[in-house]
N, C-alpha and C positions, 0 to 999 in steps of 0.2 A: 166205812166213811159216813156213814150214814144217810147217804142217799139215794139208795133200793131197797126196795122188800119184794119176797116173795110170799106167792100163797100155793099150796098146794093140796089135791083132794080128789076122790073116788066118786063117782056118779053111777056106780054097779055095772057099768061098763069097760069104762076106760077113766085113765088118771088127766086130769088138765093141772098145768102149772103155770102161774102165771108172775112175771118179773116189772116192777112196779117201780117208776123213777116220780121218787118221794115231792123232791123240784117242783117235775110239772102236773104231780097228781093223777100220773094217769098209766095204765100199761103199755108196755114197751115191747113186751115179748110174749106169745101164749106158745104152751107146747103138750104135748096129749101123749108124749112116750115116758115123761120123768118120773117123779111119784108120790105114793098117798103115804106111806110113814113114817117119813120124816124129810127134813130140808135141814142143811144149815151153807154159811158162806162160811168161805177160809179167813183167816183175820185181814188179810191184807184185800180183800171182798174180790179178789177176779177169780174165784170158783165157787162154783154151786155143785153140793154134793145130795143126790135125791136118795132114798128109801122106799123101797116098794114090800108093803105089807103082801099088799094081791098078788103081785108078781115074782115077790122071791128074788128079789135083785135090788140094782144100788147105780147110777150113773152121776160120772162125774162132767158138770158143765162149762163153758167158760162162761162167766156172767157176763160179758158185756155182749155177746153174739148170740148165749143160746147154745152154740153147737158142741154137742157131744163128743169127747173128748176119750172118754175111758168108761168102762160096765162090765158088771158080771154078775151071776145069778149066786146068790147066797139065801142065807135065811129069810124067813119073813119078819123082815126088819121094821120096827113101833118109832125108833128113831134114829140120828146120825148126831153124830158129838167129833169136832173137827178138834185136834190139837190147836194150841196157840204156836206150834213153832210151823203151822201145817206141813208139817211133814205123816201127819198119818192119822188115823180117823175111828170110832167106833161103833159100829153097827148094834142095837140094843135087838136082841130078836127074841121073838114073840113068847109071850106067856109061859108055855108050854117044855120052850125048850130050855130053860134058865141055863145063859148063857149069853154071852158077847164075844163079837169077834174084832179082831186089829185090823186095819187096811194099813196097806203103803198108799198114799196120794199119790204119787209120782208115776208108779209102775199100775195101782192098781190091783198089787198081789194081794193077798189075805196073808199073814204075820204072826197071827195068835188068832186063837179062839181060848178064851178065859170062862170056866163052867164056873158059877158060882153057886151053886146050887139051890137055888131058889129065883124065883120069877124075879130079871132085874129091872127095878123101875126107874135106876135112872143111873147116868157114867157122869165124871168130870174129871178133867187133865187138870195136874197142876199146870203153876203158873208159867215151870219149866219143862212141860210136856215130859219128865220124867216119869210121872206117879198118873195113876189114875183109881179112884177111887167106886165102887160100884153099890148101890143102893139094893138092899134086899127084901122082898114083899115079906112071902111068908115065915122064912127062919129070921126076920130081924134082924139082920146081919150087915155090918157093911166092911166092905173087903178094901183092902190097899195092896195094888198091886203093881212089879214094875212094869212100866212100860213096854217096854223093850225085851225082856227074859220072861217076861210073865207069871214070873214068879209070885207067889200072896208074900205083902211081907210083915201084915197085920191083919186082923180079923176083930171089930169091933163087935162085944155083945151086950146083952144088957140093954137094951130099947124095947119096952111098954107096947109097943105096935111095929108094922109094918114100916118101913123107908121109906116114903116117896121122892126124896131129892137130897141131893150131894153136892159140897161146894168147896172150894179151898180159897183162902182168904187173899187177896194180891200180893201179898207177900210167900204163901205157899207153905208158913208155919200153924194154920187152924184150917182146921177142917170141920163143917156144918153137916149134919146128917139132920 
């Protein structure tokens, strides 16, 4: 709805996260367990889902309280990409492991882990939380994959450089690498 933000970030100790009500310009909520790789809200803005690079984990929040809701320790996750139906979520993790994984929102389970084999820089769900499309650093690559079966059901090649972002149009028929 467009009146919150968050920020979030690592001090080589510990993670602060901070919940910002746009309105009256000022912080609303600080919390020192969420995390530093990533953040995103659900579309309909009452969850906050964190990412923790340092910590190998992922909590999901309610945004209007703050209180923690649902976690669990996975990868060391760069960032979080919520469906538009939010019903389920994607953890981009680190470098190294080229690779994503699925979440259920609800339960909190893990769903898929989709290897794509190359450092992924970046996830986007269609418009129908059907398809999700993944960004590839070093093979060039970019993958279309279902949601749900996690099957590939395209493999785009042919790109001059590295991926860095992925998008599908509001309609859900183009797709931007």
């Amino acid at each position: 709805d467009g009146k919150f933000m968050v920020t979030a970030g690592f001090d080589g100790a510990r993670t602060h996260t901070t919940l910002w009500d746009l309105d009256a310009m000022q912080s609303i909520s600080q919390n020192s367990e969420a995390g530093d790789g990533g953040v995103a809200f659900t579309s309909d803005g009452k969850q906050l889902i964190f990412a923790s690079d340092t910590f190998k984990s992922f909590a999901i929040y309610d945004a209007k309280n703050m209180k923690r809701l649902l976690g669990s320790k996975t990868c060391q996750s760069s960032n979080v990409v919520v469906s538009p139906n939010n019903k389920i979520f994607v953890l981009i993790c680190n470098a190294k492991d080229k690779f994503f994984e699925v979440w259920d929102l609800t339960s909190g389970g893990q769903t898929l882990t989709l290897f794509h084999g190359s450092t992924v820089a970046d996830v986007a769900f269609s418009p129908d939380s059907a398809l999700i499309v993944s960004a590839g650093v070093e093979d060039k690559i970019a993958k279309l994959w279902d949601a749900h079966t996690g099957n590939t059901l395209r493999t785009f090649e042919g790109h001059s450089s590295a991926i860095g972002r992925v998008a599908f149009s509001a309609d859900g028929k183009t797709l931007t690498t």
